[in-house]
C-alpha positions in Angstrom: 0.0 0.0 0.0 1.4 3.3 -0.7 1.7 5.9 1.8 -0.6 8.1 -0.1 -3.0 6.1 0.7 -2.5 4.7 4.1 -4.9 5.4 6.4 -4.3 8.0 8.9 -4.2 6.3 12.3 -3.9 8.3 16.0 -0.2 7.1 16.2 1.2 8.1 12.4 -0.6 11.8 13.4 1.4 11.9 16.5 4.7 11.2 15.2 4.0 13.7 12.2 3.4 16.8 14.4 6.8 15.3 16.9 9.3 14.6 13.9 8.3 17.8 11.7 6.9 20.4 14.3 8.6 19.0 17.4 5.3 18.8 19.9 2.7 17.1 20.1 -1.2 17.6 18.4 -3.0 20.3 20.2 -5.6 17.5 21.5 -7.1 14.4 21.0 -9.7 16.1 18.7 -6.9 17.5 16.3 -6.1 13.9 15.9 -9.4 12.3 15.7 -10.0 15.0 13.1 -7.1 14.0 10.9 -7.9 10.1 11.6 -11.2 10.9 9.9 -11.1 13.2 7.2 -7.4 13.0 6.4 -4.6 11.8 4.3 -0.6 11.1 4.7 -0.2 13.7 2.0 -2.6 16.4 2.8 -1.3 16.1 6.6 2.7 16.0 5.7 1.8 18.8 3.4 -0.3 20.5 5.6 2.2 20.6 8.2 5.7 21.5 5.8 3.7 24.6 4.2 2.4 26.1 7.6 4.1 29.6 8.6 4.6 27.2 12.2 6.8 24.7 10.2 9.3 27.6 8.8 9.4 29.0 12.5 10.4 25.7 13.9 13.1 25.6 11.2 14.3 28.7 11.4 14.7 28.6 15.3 17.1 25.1 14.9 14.0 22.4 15.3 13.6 22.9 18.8 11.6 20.4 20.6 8.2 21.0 23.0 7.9 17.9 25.4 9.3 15.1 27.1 8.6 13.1 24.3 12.2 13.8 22.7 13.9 11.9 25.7 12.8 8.5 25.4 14.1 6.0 23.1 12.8 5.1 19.6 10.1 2.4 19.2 9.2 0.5 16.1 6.1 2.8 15.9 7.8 5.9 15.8 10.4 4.1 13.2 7.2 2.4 11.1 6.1 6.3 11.2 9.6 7.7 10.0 10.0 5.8 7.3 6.4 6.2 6.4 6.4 9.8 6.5 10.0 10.1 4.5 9.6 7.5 2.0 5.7 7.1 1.1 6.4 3.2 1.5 5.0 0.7 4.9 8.9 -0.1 5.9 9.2 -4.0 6.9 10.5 -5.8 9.9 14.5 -5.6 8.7 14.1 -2.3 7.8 12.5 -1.0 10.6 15.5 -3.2 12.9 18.6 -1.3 10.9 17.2 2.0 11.5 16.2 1.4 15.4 19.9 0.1 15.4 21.2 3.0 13.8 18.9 5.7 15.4 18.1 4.1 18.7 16.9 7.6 20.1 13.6 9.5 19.4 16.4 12.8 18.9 18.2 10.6 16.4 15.7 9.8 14.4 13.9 13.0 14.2 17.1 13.9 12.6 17.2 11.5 10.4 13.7 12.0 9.5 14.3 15.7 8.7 17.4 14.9 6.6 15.7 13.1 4.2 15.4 14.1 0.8 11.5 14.5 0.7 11.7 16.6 3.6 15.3 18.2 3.5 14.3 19.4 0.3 11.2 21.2 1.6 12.9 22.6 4.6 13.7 26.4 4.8 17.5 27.5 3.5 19.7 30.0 5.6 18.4 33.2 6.1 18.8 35.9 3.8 16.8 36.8 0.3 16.3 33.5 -2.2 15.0 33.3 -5.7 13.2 30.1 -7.0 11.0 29.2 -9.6 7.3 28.1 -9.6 5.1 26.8 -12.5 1.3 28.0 -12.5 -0.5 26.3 -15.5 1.7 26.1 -18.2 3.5 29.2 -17.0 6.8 29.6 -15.1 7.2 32.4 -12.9 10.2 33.6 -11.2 9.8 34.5 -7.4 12.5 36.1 -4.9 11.8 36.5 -1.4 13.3 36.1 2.2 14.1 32.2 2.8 12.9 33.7 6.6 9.6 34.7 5.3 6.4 31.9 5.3 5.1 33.0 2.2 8.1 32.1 0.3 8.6 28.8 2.1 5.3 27.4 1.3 5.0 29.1 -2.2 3.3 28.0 -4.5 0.8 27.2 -1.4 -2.9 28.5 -2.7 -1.5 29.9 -6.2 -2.6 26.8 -8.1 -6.1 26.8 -6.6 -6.3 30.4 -7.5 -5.2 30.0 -10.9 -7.7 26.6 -11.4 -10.0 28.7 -10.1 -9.8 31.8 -12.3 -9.5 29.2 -15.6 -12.9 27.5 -14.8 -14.9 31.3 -13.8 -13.4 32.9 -17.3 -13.1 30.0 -20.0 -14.1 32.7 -22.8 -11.5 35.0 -21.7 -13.1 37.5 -19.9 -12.5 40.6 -21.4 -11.5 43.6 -20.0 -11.8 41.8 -16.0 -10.8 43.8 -13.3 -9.2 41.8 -9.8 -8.6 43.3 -6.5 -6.3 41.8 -4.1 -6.2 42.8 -0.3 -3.4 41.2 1.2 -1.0 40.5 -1.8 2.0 39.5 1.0 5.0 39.0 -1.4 2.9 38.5 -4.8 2.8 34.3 -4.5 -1.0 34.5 -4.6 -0.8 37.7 -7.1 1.1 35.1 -9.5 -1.5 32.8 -9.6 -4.2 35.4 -10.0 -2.0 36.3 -13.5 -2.1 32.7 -14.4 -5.7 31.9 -14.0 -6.4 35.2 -15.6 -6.8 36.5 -19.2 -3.8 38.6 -19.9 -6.1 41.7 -20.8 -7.6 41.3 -17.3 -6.4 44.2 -15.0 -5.3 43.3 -11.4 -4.5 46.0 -8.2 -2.6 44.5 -5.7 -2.5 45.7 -2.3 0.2 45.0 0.5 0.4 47.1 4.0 3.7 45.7 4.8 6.4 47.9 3.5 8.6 44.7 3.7 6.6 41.9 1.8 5.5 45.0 -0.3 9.2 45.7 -2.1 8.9 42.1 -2.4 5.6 42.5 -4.6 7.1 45.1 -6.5 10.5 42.9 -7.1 8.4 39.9 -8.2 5.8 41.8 -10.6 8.6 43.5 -12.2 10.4 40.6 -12.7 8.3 38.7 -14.2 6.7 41.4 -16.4 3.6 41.6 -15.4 2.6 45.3 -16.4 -0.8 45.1 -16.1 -0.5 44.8 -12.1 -1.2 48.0 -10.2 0.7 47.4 -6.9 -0.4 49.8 -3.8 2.5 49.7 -0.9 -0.8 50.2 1.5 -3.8 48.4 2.9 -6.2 48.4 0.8 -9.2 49.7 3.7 -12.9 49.3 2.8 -14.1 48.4 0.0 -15.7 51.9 -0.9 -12.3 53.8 -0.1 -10.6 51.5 -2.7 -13.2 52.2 -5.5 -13.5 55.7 -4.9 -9.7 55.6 -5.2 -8.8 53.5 -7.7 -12.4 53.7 -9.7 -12.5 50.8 -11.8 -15.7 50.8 -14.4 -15.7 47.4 -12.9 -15.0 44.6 -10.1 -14.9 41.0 -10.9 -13.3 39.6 -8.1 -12.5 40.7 -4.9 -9.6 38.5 -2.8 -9.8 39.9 1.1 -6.8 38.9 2.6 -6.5 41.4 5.2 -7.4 41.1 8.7 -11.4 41.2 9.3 -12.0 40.0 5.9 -14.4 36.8 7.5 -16.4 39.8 9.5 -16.4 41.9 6.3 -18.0 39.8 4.1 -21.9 39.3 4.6 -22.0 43.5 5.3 -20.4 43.2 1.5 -23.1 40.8 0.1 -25.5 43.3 -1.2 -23.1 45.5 -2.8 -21.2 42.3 -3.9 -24.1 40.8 -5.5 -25.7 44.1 -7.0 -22.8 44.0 -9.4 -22.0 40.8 -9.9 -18.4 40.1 -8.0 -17.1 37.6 -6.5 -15.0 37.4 -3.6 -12.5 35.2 -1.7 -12.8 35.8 2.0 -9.9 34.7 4.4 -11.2 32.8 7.2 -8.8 32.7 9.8 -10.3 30.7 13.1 -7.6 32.0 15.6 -8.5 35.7 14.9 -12.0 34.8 15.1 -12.0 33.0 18.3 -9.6 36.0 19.9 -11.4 38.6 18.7 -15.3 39.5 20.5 -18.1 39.2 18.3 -20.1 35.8 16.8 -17.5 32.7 16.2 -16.1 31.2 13.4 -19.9 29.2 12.8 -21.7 32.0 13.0 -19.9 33.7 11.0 -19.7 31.3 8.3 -23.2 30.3 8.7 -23.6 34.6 7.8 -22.0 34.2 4.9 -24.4 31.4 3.4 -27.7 33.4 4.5 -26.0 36.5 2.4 -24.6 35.0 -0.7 -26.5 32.4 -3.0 -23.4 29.9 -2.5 -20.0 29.6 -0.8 -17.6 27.0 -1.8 -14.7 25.8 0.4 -11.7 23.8 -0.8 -10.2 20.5 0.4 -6.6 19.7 0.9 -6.2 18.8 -2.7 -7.8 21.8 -3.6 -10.7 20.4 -4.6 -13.8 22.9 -4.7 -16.4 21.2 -2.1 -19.9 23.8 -2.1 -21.1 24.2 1.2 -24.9 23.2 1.0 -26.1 22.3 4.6 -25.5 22.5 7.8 -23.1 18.7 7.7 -21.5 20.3 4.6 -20.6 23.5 6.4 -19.4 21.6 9.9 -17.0 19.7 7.1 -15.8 22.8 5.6 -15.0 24.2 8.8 -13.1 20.9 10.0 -11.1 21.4 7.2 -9.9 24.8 7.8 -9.2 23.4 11.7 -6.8 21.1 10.2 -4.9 23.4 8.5 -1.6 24.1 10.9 -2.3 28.0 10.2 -5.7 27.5 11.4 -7.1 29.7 8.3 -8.1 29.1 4.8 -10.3 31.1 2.1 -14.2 30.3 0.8 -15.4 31.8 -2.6 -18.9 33.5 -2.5 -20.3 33.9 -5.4 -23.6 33.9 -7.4 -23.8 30.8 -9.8 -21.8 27.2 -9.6 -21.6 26.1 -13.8 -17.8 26.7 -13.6 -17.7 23.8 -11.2 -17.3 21.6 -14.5 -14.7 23.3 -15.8 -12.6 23.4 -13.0 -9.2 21.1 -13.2 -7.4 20.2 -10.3 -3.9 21.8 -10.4 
């Protein structure tokens, strides 16, 4: 059985969130939530993308626990291998490397220095440049090997771009998209690639920092018809009375609030015909006063005609009842960032045409 496909079980969670973040699951419900709805890939992945992942990297792996002390079992070796290899190790195999790694320290290590992970791992500090392919489109991308965003890049950008393809399959002339929230311009790239090229896109970014980045990347890769703004973008009105577009196809809220935002937004939203991807983030919910994370979500399906989550795959999953909206906010809890985004929009017929990046 490939490790693709091997069933998520309490123990292989466990020694996923030990080897790679160095603690343990927050609680028993984090794992009985990845036990159920889970996979080996979506939970490795999950995990080596999360802005937690490139701070436990960048600080030297340090470990949480008394877990680190004891000595290595043939569990936490059956889960090593697993989790390095995509393969169910046998009996020899699982004997050498207890022999060779007979501490839970030792074989972290050896778990993070192997290839599949290694090569997923941050790279000393200081500014990078890699490439990424969106579509049938390579785009170059420089950033701060220190900075999330770049670690986890692509990360969303072939959603977005899958996403954009299956909205717009005639073109869609003369589009206008708003980001909030660009961060370095990963997400901005695959808004380019899922877009026509005559499609105009104004990309906001409050961060001075991740904002030079945006401007680096854009201009790199040539993409002219991106307005940048070095600012937050504010409300919604402030940025069409600035900017005043003839028109707003999509609206990405990436800015902090956006969840909140969003079902005040729905009339305006639907009057002319946008769509929008909302950032729900459950820790700001939760910290901040106001209805929670289900309420809030269960807003934004009384105010738009539909709102469509997306697995770990990226697979578009419509939230239709009350079990489909319990699911879609599961999923977002298993995220390690604890924050994903849901489209809201008017109509479902590009469901078809959407292709799995």
């Amino acid at each position: 059985m490939s490790g693709m496909t091997q069933e998520l079980t309490p123990a292989l969670v466990r020694w996923a969130y030990r080897f790679l973040l160095g603690r343990d699951p927050e609680s028993d419900a984090v794992i009985e939530g990845w036990c159920g709805a889970g996979s080996l890939a979506g939970l490795r992945d999950g995990i080596l993308t999360s802005p937690e992942m490139a701070a436990v990297a960048m600080s030297g792996f340090a470990e949480r626990g008394g877990w680190i002390e004891n000595r290595a079992t043939e569990e936490a070796a059956f889960s090593c291998i697993l989790l390095a290899t995509d393969r169910m190790a046998d009996p020899a195999e699982i004997e050498t490397l207890l022999l060779r790694h007979p501490s839970l320290r030792s074989l972290r290590r050896f778990l993070l220095n192997s290839p599949a992970i290694e090569a997923r791992l941050p790279r000393p500090e200081g500014p990078r440049s890699r490439t990424i392919r969106l579509r049938d489109r390579e785009f170059s991308l420089k950033g701060d090997s220190r900075e999330p965003e770049f670690i986890a890049a692509p990360g969303i950008a072939p959603r977005l771009a899958a996403l954009l393809r299956a909205l717009w399959p005639e073109g869609g002339a003369g589009c206008v998209l708003v980001e909030a929230g660009a961060g370095i311009g990963v997400t901005t790239l695959g808004l380019v690639a899922g877009a026509p090229e005559h499609a105009r896109v104004i990309a906001h970014e409050g961060s001075l920092r991740r904002a030079a980045a945006l401007s680096e990347n854009l201009a790199d890769n040539r993409l002219d018809r991106v307005a940048m703004r070095a600012t937050p973008m504010g409300s919604v009105a402030a940025m069409m009375e600035r900017e005043k577009p003839a028109r707003l196809d999509l609206l990405r809220l990436n800015e902090p609030g956006a969840a909140r935002q969003a079902p005040g937004l729905a009339p305006w939203l639907r009057e002319r015909g946008t769509l929008a991807l909302i950032r729900f983030d459950l820790a700001e919910l939760l910290a901040e006063p106001g209805p929670g994370p289900r309420e809030v979500l269960a807003e934004c399906l009384a105010a738009f005609p539909h709102v469509v989550g997306f697995d770990a795959l990226h697979e578009p999953q419509p939230i239709l009842d009350d079990v489909a909206l319990n699911a879609a906010l599961h999923r977002v809890l298993m995220r390690p960032d604890r924050a994903d985004e849901f489209l809201l929009c008017a109509e479902l017929d590009w469901l078809p045409r959407y292709e799995t990046p």
